[in-house]
Chimera marker file (.cmm) of the C-alpha trace (Angstrom):
<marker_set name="trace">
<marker id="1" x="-4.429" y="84.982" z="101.838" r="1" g="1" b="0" radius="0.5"/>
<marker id="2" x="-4.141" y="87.714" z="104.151" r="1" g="1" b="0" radius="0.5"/>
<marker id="3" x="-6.695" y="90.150" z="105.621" r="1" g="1" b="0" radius="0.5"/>
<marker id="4" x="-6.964" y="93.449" z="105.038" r="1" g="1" b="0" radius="0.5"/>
<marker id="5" x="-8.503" y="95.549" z="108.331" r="1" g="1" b="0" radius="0.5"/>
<marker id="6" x="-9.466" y="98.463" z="106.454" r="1" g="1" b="0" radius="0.5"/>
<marker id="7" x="-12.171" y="96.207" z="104.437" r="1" g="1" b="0" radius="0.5"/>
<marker id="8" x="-13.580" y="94.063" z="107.428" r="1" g="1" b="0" radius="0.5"/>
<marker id="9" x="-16.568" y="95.449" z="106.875" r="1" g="1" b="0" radius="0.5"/>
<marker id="10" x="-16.584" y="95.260" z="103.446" r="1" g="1" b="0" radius="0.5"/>
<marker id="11" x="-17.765" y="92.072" z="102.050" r="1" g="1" b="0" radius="0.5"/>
<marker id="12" x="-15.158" y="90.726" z="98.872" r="1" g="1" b="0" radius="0.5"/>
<marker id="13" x="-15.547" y="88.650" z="96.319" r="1" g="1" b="0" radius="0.5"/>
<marker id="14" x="-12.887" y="87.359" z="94.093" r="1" g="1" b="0" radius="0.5"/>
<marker id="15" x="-12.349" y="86.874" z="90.560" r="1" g="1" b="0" radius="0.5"/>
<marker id="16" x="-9.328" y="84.705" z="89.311" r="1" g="1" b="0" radius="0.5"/>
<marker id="17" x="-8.599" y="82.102" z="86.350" r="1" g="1" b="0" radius="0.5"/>
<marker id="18" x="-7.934" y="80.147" z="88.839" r="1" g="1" b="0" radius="0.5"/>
<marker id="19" x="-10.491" y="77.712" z="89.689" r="1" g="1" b="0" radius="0.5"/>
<marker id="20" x="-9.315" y="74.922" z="91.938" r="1" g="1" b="0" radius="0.5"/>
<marker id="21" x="-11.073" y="73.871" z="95.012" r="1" g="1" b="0" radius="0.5"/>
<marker id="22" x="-8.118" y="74.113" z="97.239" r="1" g="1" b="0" radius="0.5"/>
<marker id="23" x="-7.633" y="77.776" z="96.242" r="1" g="1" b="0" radius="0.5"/>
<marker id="24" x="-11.432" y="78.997" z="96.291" r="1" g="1" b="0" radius="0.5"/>
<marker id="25" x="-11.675" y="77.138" z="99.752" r="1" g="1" b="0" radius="0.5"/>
<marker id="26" x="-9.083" y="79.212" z="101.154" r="1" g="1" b="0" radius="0.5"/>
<marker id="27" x="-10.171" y="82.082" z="99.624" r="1" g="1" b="0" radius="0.5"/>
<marker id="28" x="-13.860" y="81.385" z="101.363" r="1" g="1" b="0" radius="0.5"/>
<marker id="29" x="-12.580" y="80.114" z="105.104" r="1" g="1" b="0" radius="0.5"/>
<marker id="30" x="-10.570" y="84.166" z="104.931" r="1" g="1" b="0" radius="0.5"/>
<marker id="31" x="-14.425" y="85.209" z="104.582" r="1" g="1" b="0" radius="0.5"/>
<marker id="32" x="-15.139" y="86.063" z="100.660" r="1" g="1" b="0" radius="0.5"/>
<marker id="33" x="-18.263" y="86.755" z="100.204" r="1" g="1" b="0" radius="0.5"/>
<marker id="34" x="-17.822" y="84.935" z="96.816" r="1" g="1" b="0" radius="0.5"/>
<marker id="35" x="-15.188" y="83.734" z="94.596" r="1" g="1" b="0" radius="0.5"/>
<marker id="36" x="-15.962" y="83.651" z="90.559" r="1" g="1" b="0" radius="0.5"/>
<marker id="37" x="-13.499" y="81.911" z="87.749" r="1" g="1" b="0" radius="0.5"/>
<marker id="38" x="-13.204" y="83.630" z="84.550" r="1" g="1" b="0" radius="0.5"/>
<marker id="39" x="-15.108" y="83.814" z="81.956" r="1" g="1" b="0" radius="0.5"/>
<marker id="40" x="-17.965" y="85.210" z="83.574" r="1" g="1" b="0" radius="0.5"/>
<marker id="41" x="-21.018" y="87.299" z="82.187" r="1" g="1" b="0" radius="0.5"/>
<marker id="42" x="-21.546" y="91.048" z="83.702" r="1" g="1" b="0" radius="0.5"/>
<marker id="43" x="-25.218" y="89.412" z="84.955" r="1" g="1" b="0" radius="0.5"/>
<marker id="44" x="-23.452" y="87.056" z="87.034" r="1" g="1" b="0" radius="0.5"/>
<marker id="45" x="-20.835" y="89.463" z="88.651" r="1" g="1" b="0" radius="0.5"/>
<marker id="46" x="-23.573" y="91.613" z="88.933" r="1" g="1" b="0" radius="0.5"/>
<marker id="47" x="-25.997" y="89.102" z="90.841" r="1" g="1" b="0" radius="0.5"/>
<marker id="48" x="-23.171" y="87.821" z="92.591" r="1" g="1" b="0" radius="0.5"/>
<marker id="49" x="-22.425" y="91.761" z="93.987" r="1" g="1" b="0" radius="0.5"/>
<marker id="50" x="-26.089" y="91.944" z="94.664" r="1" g="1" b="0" radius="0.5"/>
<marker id="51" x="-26.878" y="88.950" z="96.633" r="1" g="1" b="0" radius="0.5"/>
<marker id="52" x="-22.710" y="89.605" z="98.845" r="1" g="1" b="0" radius="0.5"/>
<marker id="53" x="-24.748" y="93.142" z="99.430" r="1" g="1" b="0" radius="0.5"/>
<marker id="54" x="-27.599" y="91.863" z="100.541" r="1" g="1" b="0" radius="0.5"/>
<marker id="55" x="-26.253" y="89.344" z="103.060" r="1" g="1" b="0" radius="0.5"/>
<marker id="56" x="-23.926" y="91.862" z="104.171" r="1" g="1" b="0" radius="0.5"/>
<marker id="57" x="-25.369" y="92.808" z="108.201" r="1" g="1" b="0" radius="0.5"/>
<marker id="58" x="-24.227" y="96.353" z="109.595" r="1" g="1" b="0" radius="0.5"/>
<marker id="59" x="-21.283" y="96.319" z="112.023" r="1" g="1" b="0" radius="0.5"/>
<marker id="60" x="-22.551" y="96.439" z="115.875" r="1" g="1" b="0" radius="0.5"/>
<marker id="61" x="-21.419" y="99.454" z="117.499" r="1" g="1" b="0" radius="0.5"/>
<marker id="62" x="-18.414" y="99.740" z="119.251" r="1" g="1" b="0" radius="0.5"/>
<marker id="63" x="-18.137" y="100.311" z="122.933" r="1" g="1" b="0" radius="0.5"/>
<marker id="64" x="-15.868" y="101.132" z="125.486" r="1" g="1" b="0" radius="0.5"/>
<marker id="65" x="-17.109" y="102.455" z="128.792" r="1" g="1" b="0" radius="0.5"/>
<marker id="66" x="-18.772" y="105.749" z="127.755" r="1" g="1" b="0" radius="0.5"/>
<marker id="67" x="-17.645" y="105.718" z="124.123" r="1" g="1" b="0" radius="0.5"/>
<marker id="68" x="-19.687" y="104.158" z="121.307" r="1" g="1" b="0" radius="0.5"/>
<marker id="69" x="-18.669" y="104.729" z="117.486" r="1" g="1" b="0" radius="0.5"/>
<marker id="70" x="-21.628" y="103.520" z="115.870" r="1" g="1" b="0" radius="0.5"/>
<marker id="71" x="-19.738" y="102.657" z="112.280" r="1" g="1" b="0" radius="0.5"/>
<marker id="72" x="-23.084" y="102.073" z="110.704" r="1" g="1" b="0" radius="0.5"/>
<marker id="73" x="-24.320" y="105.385" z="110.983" r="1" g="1" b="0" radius="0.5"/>
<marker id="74" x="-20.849" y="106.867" z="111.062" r="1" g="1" b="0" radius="0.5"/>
<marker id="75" x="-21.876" y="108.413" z="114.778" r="1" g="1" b="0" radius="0.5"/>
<marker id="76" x="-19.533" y="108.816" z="117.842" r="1" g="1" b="0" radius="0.5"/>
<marker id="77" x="-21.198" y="109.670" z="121.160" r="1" g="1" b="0" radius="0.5"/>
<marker id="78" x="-19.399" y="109.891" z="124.422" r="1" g="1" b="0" radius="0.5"/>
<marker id="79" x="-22.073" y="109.328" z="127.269" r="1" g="1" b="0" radius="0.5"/>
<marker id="80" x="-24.560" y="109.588" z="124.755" r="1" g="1" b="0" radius="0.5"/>
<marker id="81" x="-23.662" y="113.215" z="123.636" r="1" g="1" b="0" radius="0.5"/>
<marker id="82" x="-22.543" y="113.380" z="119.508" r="1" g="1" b="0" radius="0.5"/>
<marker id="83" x="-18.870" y="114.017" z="119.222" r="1" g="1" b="0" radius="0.5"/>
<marker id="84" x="-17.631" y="116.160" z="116.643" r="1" g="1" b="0" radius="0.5"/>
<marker id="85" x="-15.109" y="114.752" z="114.910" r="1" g="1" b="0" radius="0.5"/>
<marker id="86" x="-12.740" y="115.780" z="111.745" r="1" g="1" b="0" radius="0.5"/>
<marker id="87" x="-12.679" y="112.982" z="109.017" r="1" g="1" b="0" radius="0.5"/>
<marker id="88" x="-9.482" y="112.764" z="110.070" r="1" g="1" b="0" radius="0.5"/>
<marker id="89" x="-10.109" y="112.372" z="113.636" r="1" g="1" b="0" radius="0.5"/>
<marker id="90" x="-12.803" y="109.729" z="112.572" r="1" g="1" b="0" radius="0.5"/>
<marker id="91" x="-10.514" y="107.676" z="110.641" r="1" g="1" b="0" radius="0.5"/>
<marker id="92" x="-7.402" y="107.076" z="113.372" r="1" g="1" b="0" radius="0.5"/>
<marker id="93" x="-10.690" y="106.071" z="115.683" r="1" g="1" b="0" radius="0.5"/>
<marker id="94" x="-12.019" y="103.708" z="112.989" r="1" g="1" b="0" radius="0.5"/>
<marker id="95" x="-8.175" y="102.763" z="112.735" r="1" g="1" b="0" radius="0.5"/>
<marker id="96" x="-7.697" y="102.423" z="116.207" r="1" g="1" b="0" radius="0.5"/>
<marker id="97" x="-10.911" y="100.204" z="117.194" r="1" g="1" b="0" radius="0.5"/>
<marker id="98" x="-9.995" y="97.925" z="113.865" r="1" g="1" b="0" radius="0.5"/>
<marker id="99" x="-7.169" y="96.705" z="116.455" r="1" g="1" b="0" radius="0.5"/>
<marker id="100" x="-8.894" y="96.879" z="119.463" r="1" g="1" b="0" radius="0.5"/>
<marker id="101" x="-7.289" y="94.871" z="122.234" r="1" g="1" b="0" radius="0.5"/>
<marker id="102" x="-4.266" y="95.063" z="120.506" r="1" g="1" b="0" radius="0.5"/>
<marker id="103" x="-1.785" y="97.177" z="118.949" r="1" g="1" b="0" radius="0.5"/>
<marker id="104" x="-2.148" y="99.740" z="116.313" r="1" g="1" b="0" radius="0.5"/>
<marker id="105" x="1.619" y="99.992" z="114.693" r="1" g="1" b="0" radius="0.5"/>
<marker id="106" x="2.475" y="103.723" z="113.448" r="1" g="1" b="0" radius="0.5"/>
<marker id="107" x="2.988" y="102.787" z="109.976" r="1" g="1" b="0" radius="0.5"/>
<marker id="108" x="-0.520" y="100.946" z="109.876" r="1" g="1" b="0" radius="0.5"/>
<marker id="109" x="-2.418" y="103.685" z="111.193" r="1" g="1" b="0" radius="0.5"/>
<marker id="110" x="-0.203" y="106.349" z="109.159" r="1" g="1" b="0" radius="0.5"/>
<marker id="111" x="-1.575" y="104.016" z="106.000" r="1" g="1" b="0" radius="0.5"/>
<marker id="112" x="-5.327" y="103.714" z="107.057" r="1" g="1" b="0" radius="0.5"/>
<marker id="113" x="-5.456" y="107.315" z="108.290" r="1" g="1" b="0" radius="0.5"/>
<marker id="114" x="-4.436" y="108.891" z="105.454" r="1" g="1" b="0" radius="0.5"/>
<marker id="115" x="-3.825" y="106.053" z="102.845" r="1" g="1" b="0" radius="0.5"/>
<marker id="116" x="-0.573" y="104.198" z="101.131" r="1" g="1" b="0" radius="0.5"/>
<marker id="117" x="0.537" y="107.413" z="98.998" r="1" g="1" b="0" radius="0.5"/>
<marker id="118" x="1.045" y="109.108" z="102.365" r="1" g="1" b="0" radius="0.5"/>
<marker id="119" x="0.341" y="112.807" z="103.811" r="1" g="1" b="0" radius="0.5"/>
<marker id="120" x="1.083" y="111.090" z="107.058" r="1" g="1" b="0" radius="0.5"/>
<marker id="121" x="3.959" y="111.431" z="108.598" r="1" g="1" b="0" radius="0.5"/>
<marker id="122" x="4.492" y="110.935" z="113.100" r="1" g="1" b="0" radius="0.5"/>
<marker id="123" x="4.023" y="114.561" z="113.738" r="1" g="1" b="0" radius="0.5"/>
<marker id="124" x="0.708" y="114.378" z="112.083" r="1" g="1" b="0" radius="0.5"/>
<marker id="125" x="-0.175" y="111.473" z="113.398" r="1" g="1" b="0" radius="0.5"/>
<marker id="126" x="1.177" y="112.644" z="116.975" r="1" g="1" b="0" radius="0.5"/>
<marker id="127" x="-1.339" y="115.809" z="116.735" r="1" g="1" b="0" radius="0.5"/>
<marker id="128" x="-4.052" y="113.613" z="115.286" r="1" g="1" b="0" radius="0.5"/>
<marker id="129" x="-3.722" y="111.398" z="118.418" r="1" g="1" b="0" radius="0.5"/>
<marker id="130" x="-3.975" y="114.628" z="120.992" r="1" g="1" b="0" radius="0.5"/>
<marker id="131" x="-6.547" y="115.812" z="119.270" r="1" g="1" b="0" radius="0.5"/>
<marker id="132" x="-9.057" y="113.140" z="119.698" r="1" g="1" b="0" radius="0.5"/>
<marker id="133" x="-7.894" y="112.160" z="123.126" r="1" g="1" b="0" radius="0.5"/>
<marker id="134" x="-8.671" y="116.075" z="124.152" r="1" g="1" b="0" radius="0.5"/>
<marker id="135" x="-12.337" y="115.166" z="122.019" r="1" g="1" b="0" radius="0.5"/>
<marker id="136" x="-12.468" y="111.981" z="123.919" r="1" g="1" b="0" radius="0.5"/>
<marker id="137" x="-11.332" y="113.608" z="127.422" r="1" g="1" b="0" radius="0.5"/>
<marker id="138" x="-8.463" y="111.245" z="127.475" r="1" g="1" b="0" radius="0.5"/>
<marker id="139" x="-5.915" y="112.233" z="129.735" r="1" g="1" b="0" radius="0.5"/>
<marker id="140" x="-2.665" y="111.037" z="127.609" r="1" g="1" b="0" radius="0.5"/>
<marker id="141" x="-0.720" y="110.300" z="131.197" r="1" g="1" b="0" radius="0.5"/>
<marker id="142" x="-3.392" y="107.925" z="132.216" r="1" g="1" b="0" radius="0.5"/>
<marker id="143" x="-5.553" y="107.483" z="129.070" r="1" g="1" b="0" radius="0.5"/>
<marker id="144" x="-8.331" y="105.398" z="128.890" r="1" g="1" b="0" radius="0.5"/>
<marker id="145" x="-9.223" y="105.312" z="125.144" r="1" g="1" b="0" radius="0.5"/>
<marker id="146" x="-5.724" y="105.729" z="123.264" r="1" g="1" b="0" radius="0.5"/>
<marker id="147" x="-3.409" y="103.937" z="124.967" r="1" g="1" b="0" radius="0.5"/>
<marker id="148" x="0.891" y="104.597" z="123.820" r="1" g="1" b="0" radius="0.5"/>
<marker id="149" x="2.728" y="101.742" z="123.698" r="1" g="1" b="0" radius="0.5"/>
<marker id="150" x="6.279" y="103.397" z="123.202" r="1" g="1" b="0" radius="0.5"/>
<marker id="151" x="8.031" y="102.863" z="119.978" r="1" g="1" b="0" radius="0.5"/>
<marker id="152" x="5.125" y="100.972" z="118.612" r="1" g="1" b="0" radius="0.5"/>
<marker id="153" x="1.722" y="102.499" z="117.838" r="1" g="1" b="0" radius="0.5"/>
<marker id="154" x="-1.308" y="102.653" z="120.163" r="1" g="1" b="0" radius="0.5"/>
<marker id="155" x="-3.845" y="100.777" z="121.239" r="1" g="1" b="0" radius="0.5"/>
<marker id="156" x="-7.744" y="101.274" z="122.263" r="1" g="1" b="0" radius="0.5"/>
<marker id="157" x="-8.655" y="98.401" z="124.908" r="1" g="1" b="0" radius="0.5"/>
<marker id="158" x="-11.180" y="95.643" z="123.591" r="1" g="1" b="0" radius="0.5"/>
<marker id="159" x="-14.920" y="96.293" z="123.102" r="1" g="1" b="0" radius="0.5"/>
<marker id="160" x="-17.091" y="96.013" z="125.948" r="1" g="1" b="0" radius="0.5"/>
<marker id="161" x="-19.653" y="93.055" z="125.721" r="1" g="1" b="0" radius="0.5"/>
<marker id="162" x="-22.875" y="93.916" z="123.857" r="1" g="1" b="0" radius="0.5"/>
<link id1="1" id2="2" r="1" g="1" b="0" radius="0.2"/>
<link id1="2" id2="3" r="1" g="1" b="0" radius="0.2"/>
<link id1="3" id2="4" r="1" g="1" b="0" radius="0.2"/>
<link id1="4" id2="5" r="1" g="1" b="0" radius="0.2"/>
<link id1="5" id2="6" r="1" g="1" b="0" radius="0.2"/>
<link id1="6" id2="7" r="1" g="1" b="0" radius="0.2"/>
<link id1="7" id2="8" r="1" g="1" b="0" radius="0.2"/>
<link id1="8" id2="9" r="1" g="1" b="0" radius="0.2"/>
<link id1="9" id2="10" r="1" g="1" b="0" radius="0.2"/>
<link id1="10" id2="11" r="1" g="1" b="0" radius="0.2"/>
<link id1="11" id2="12" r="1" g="1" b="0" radius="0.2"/>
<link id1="12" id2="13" r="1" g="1" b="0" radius="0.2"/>
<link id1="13" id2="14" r="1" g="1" b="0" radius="0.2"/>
<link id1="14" id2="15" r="1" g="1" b="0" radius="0.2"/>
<link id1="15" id2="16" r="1" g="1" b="0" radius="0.2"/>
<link id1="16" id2="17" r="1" g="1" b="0" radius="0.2"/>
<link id1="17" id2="18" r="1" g="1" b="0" radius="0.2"/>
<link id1="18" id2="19" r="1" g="1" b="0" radius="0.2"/>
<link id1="19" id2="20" r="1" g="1" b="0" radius="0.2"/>
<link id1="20" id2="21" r="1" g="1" b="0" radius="0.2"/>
<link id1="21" id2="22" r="1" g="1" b="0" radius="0.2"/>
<link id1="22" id2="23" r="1" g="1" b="0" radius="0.2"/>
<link id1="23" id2="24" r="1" g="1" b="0" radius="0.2"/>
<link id1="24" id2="25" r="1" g="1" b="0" radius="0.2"/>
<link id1="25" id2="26" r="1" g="1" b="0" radius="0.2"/>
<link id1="26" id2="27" r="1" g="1" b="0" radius="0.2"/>
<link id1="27" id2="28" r="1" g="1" b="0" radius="0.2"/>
<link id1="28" id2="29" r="1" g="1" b="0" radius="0.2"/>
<link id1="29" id2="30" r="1" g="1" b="0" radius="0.2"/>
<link id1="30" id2="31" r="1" g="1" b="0" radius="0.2"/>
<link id1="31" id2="32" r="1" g="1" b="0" radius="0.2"/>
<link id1="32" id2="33" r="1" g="1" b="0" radius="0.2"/>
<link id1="33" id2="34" r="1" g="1" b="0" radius="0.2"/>
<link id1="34" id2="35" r="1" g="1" b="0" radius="0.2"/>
<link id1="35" id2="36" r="1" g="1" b="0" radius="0.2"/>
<link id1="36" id2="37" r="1" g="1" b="0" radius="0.2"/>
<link id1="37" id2="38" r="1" g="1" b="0" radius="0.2"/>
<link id1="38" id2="39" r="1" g="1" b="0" radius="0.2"/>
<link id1="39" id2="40" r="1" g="1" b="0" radius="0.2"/>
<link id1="40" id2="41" r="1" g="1" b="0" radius="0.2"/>
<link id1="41" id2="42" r="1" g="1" b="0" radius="0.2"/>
<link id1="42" id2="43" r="1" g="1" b="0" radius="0.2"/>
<link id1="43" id2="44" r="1" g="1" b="0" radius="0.2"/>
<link id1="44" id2="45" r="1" g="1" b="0" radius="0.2"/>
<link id1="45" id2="46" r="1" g="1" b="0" radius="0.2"/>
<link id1="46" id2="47" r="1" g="1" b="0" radius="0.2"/>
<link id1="47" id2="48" r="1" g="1" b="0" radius="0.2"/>
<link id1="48" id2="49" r="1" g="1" b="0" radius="0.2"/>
<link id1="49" id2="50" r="1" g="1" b="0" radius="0.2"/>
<link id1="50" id2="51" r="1" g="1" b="0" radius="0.2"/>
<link id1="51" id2="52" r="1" g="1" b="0" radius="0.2"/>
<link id1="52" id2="53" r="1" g="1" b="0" radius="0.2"/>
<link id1="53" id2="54" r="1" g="1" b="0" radius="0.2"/>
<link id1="54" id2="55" r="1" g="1" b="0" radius="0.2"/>
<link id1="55" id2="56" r="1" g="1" b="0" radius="0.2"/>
<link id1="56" id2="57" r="1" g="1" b="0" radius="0.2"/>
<link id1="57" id2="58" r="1" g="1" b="0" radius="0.2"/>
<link id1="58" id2="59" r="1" g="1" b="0" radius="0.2"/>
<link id1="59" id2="60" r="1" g="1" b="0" radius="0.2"/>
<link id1="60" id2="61" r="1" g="1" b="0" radius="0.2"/>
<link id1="61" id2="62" r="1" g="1" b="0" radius="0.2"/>
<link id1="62" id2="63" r="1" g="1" b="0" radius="0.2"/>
<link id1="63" id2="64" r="1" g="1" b="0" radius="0.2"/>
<link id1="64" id2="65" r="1" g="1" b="0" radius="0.2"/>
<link id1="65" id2="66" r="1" g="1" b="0" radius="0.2"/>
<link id1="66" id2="67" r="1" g="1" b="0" radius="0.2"/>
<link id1="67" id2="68" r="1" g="1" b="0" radius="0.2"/>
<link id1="68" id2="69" r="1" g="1" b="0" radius="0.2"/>
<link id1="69" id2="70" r="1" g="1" b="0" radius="0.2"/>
<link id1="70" id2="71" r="1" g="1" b="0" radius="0.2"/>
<link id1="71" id2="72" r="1" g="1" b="0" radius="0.2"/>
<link id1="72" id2="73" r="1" g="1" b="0" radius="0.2"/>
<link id1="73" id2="74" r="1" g="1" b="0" radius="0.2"/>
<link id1="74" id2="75" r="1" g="1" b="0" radius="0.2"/>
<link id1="75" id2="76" r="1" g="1" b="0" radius="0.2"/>
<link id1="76" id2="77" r="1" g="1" b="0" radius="0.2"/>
<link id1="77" id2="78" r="1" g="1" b="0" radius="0.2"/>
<link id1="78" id2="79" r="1" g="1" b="0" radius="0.2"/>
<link id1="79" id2="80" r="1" g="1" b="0" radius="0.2"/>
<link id1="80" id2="81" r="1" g="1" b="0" radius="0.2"/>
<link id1="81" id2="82" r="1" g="1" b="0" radius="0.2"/>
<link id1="82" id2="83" r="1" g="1" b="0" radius="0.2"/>
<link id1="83" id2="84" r="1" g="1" b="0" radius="0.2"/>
<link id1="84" id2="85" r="1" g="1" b="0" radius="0.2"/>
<link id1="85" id2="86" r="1" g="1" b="0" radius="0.2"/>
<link id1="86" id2="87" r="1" g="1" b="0" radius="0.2"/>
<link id1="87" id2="88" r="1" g="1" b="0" radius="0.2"/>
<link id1="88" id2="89" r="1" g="1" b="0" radius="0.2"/>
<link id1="89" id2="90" r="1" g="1" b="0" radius="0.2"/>
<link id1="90" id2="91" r="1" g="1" b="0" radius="0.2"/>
<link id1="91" id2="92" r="1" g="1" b="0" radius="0.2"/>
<link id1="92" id2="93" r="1" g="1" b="0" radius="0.2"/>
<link id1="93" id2="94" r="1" g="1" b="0" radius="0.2"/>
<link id1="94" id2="95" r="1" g="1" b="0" radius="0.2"/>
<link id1="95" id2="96" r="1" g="1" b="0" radius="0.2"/>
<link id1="96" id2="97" r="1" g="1" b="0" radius="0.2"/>
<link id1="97" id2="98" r="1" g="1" b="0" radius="0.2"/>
<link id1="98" id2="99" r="1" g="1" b="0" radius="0.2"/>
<link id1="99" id2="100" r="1" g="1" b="0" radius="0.2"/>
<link id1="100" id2="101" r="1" g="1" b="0" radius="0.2"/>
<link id1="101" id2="102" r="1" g="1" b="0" radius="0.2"/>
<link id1="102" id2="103" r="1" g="1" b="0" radius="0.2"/>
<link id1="103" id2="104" r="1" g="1" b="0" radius="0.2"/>
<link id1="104" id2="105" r="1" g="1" b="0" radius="0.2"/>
<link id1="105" id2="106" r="1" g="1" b="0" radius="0.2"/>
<link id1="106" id2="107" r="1" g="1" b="0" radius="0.2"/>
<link id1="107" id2="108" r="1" g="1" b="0" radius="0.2"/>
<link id1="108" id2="109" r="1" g="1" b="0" radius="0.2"/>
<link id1="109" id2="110" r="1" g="1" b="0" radius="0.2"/>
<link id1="110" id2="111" r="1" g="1" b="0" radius="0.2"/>
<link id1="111" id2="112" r="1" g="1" b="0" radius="0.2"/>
<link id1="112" id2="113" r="1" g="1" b="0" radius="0.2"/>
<link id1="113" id2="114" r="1" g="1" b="0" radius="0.2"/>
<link id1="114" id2="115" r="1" g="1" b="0" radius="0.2"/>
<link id1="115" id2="116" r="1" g="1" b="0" radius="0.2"/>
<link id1="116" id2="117" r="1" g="1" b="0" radius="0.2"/>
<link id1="117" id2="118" r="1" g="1" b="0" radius="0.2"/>
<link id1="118" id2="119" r="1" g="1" b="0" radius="0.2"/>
<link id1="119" id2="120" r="1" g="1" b="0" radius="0.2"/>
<link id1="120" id2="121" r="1" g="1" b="0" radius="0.2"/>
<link id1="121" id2="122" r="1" g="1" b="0" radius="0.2"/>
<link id1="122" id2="123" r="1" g="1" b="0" radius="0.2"/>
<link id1="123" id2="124" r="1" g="1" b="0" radius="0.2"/>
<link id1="124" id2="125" r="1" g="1" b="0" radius="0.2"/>
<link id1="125" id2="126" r="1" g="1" b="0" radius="0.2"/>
<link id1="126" id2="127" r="1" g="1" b="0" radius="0.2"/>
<link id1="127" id2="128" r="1" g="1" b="0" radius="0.2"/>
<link id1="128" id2="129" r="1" g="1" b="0" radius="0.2"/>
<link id1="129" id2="130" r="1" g="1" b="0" radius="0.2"/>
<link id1="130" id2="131" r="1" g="1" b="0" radius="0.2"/>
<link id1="131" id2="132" r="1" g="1" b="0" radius="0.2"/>
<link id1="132" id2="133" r="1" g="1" b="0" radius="0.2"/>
<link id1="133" id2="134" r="1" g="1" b="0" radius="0.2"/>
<link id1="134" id2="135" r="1" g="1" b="0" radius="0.2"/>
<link id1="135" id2="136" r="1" g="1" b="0" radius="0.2"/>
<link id1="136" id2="137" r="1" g="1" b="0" radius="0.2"/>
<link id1="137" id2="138" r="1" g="1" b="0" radius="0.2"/>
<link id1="138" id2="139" r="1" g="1" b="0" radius="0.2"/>
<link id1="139" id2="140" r="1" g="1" b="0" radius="0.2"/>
<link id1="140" id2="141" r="1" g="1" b="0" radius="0.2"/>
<link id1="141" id2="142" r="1" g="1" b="0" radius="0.2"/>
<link id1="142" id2="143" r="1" g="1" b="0" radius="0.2"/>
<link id1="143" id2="144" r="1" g="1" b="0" radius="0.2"/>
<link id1="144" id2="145" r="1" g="1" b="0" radius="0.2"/>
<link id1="145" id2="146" r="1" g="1" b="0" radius="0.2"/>
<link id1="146" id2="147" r="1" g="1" b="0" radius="0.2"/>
<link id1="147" id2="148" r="1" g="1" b="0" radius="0.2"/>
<link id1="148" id2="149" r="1" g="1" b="0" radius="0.2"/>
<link id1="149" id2="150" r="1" g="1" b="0" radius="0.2"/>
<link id1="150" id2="151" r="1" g="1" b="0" radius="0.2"/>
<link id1="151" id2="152" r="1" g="1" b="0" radius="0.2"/>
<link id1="152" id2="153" r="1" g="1" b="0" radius="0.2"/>
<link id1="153" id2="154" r="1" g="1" b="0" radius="0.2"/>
<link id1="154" id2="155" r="1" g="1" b="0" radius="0.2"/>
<link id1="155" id2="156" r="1" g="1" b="0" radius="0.2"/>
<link id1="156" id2="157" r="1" g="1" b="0" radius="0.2"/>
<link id1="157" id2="158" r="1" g="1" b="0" radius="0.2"/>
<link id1="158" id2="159" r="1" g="1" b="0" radius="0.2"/>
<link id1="159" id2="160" r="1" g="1" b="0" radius="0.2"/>
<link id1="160" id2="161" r="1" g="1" b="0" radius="0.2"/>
<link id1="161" id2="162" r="1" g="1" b="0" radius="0.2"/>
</marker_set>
């Protein structure tokens, strides 16, 4: 089973026709909030929706130095001033900090930026990146924030402790 970044906050609950231990195990080690075998009533998927909402916690915010993105509130402050940022802008940072510590490949953010049918291409995402490092007052030859790694993607360093 693989992860998916863009849903880590997301809790997810599978249904399948396939009900063997071994399977739903797996499926609830990768961190499902539930797993449910077909035939199932609407009440249960229901309840069982409920209760993974429920349970779910909201993200601690994000820090690094100065910067906090605050994902439950969908908030960005830079020493404790609100940063305006485009949706666009919001989503390479969300993008960007989904990675944090390591890197962020092009394609990747390209796809959770501005999703798999595309309107992303590397000039767009080149402009997207200047734009929030001028918001972030990120100086791209020594950049604190969004970090270049040539040929690659970029990378935001890891979280600061809480």
């Amino acid at each position: 089973m693989r992860t998916q970044p863009g849903l880590a906050d997301l809790p997810v609950i599978f249904v399948s026709a396939y009900g063997e231990g071994d399977t739903m195990a797996r499926a609830l080690d990768a961190g499902a909030a539930a797993y449910i075998v077909k035939t199932f009533s609407p009440a249960e998927l229901a309840a069982r929706v409920a209760l993974a909402l429920r349970r779910q916690s909201p993200p601690a915010p994000f820090r690094i130095g100065e910067l906090v993105l605050d994902r439950a509130k969908r908030r960005v402050t830079m020493a404790g001033r609100p940063l305006r940022l485009t949706a666009t802008e919001y989503r390479l940072l969300h993008a960007l900090i989904l990675d944090a510590g390591g890197v962020a490949t092009y394609e990747t953010l390209m796809r959770r930026v501005w999703g798999e049918k595309g309107g992303g291409n590397m000039e767009a995402l080149r402009s997207a990146v200047a734009k929030l490092r001028r918001k972030l007052g990120d100086d791209a030859r020594k950049p604190r924030y969004v970090i270049g790694e040539r040929g690659l993607g970029y990378r935001m360093p890891e979280p600061d402790e809480p």
